[in-house]
C-alpha positions, -999 to +999 in steps of 0.1 A: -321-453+117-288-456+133-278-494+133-261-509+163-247-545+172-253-574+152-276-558+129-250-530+122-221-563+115-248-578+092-254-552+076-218-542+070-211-575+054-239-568+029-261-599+033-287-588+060-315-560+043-324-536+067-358-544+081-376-570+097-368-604+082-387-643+081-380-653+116-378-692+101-352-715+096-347-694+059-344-661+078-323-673+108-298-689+080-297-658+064-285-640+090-262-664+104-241-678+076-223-649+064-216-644+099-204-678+102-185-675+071-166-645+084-161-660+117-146-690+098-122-669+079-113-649+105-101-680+127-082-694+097-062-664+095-050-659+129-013-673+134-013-708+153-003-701+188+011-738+200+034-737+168+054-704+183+089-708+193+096-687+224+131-683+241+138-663+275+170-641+280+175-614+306+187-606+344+187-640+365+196-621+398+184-587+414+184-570+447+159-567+469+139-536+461+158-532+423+146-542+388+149-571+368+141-572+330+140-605+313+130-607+278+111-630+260+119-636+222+085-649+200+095-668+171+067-673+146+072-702+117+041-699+104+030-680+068+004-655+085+012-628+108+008-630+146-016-606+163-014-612+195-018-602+232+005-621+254+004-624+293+042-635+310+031-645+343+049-650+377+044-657+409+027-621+435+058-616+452+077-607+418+055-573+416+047-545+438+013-539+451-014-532+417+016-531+390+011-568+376-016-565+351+000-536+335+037-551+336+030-587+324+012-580+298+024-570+260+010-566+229+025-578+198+028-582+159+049-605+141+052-606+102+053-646+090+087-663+095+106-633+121+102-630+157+102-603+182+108-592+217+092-583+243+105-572+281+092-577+310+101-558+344+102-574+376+105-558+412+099-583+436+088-578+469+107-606+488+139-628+494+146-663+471+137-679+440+112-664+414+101-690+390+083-686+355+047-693+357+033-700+318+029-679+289-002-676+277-010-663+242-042-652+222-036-650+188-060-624+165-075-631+132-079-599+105-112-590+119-108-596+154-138-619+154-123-650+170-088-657+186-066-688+189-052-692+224-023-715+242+000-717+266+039-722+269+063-729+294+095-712+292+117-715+323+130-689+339+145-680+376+156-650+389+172-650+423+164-623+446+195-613+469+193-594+499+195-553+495+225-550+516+211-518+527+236-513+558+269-511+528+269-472+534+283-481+565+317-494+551+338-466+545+335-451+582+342-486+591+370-494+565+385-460+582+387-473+618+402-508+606+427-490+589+440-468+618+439-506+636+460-519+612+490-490+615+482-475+582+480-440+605+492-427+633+474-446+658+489-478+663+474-509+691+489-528+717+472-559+733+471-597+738+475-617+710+482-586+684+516-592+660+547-572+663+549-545+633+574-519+640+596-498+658+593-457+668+606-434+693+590-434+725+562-403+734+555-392+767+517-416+773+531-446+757+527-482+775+563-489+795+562-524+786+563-521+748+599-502+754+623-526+733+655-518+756+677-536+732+667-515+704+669-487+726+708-495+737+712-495+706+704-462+698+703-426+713+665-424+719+638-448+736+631-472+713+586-487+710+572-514+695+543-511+677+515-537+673+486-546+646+456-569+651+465-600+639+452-607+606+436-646+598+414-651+623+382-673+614+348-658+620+319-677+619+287-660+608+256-683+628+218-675+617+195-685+640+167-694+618+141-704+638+108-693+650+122-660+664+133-650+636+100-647+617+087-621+641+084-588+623+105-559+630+087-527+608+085-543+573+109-575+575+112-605+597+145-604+619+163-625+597+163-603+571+177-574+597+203-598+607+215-608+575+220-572+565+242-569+596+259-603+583+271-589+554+281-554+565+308-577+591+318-600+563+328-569+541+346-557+567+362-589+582+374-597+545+390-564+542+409-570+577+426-602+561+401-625+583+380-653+572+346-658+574+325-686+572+282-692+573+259-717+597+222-709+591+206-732+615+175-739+632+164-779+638+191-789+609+215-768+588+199-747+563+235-734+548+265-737+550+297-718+536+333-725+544+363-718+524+359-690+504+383-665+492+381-627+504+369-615+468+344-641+466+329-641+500+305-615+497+288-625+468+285-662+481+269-652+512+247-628+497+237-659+472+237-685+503+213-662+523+188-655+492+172-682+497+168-687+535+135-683+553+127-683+589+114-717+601+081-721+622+101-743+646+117-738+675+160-741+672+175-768+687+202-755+708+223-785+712+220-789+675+233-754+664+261-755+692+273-790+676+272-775+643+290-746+653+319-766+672+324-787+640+323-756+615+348-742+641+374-763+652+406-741+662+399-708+680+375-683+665+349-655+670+313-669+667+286-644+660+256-658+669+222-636+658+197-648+678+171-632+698+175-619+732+139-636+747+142-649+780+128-687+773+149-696+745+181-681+761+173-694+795+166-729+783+185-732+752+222-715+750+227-704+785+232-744+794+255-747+763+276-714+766+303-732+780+311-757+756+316-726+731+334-700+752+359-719+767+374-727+727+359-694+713+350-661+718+317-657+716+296-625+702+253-621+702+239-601+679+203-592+681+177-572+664+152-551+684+124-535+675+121-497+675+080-496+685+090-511+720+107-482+722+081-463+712+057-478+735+077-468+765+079-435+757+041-431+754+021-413+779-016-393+780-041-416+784-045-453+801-039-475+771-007-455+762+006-461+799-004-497+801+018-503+764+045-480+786+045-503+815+046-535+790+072-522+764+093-515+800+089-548+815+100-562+779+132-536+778+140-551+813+139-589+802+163-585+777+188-561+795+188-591+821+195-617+795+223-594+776+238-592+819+239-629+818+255-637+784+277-610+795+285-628+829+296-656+808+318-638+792+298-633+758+301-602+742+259-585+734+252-565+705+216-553+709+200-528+682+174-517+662+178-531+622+192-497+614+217-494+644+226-533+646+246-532+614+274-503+628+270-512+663+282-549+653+310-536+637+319-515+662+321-545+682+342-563+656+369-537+651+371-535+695+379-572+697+397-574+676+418-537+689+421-561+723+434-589+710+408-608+719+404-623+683 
């Protein structure tokens, strides 16, 4: 007869006979203490779990979208051997979808007095701080009858930055600035733009950049030629109030506007120009002044890791105050905000003036590509009900971006993917005017 459960452990150990046995107190006993006995041994040998020395080393920053390995060392002091299963947990948003039981869990073995490693592989799903949860451990005896277990805390952060997605954008970009800045052929003249050389004068060429007394001076007709000038303060304002939680595909609007952020601070860095942060909404969520060319990248990617939209509305009269004091000799302010009729209307319009008459002033906003969508859409009466709504929106905004323009405010509105380049664009024409 084929023997299965506890009769077949029983009978293993040698003390139970096969058969049917006194169901008393002297029968049950019988049974039980070997069993008991075993058990007993069994917990005795496992390793103690609270006694383990455990240490954290690894990544403590990753983009968006990446990997991030941080390793956990197990140090055991004790004279048995660990066998044990170990769970390193962290917070949902560290994983993608269905991945987190497999990755945070290891299993391990180690011999009396050593220690081991084991890594875990993050790839968070969102923006910030990622904190250590605990480490739990379940430490096995020989048999694998009964199990020790504890828990640890081993701190640990990893910073998620933003991807930076839009950075394939910078060598087109890094191209244009360069024929600005009289590296080619193409050479500027405007307002405000610093002197740079002379050349001989072409048939097309602006009359009044003749230099006549370089040109009495010599045989030919003597031209000045002009860069942008280089210096100028930008100042990089996040709206980071309720509009900018909304959802645009996968991401909120911040998170498109940031990526646009960056892609005009690499470039602004590279034209000689400084650049500065406001994240704002009711009160200043960040702010970064003062930084050197080769480190402002990386200090706004680590300033905006952290920020998340607000569930409040902005207060206008706060971010324009905050703006005029992070701001106080002439610059470009580029304000990503949303182009929504009530918050413009009732918010910025009123204080426009206190900020273009110093500065010159630049919106940036993110659209969303299904409104688009929804215009286009035709065949049946739902679709050309969304059509007539996505339209009505379309024409709301292109009546706001009139307005900011009547005051003098240059309007950047895009999709995430077009807002990045289209801003830059924008960037590299100012500042081709003078107008910087």
């Amino acid at each position: 007869m084929a023997l299965t459960g506890r009769a077949a452990l029983l009978a293993a150990l040698g003390s139970v006979p096969i058969g049917i046995w006194d169901p008393g107190w002297t029968g049950i006993l019988a049974v039980n203490a070997p069993l008991a006995v075993a058990c007993a041994c069994d917990f005795a040998l496992a390793a103690p779990v609270r006694r383990l020395g455990l240490t954290r080393s690894g990544d403590t920053s990753v983009r968006l979208g990446e990997t991030a390995d941080v390793t956990l060392t197990v140090t055991n002091p004790s004279g048995r051997p660990l066998r044990a299963r170990l769970r390193d947990a962290w917070p949902p948003s560290t994983w993608l979808p269905g991945i987190e039981t497999a990755a945070s869990r290891h299993s391990l073995t180690v011999p009396a007095g050593e220690r081991r490693r084991v890594t875990t592989r993050l790839r968070p799903t969102r923006r910030g701080d990622r904190h250590a949860d605990r480490v739990t451990i379940r430490s096995y005896g020989p048999l694998g009858l009964l199990t020790r277990q504890g828990t640890h805390r081993v701190p640990w952060t990893v910073r998620v930055l933003p991807p930076f997605t839009s950075r394939k954008h910078l060598p087109s970009k890094l191209s244009r600035l360069r024929e600005l800045d009289g590296r080619t052929s193409v050479l500027t003249r405007g307002e405000g733009t610093e002197f740079d050389s002379l050349r001989e004068y072409v048939p097309g060429d602006d009359t009044r950049s003749i230099d006549w007394r370089a040109t009495a001076r010599h045989s030919t007709v003597a031209v000045r030629t002009w860069r942008p000038e280089r210096d100028r303060h930008i100042l990089l304002v996040l709206d980071t109030g309720r509009t900018s939680a909304g959802r645009v595909g996968d991401a909120p609007r911040l998170d498109a506007a940031m990526d646009a952020a960056l892609l005009l601070a690499a470039l602004a860095s590279r034209a000689g120009d400084r650049v500065d942060l406001l994240a704002h909404d009711r009160r200043v969520r960040a702010l970064l002044q003062g930084r050197s060319a080769g480190d402002v990248l990386p200090s706004l990617v680590n300033a905006m890791a952290t920020l998340e939209p607000e569930l409040v509305e902005t207060d206008a009269r706060g971010l324009t105050a905050a703006t005029l004091r992070s701001a106080p000799r002439r610059s470009l302010i580029v304000l990503f905000t949303t182009l929504d009729a009530a918050p413009i209307e009732e918010g910025l319009l009123p204080l426009l003036p206190q900020l273009t008459q110093r500065h010159t002033v630049l919106v940036a906003s993110v659209a969303d590509p299904y409104v688009a969508r929804m215009a286009e859409a035709r065949g049946h009466t739902d679709a050309v009900y969304e059509a007539a709504a996505a339209a009505q929106a379309q024409s709301e905004r292109r009546n706001i971006a009139d307005r900011l323009r009547r005051h003098g405010v240059t309007v950047v509105d895009a999709t995430p993917e077009e807002l990045p380049p289209a801003l830059a664009d924008a960037y590299l024409e100012l500042k081709a005017a003078g107008r910087l």
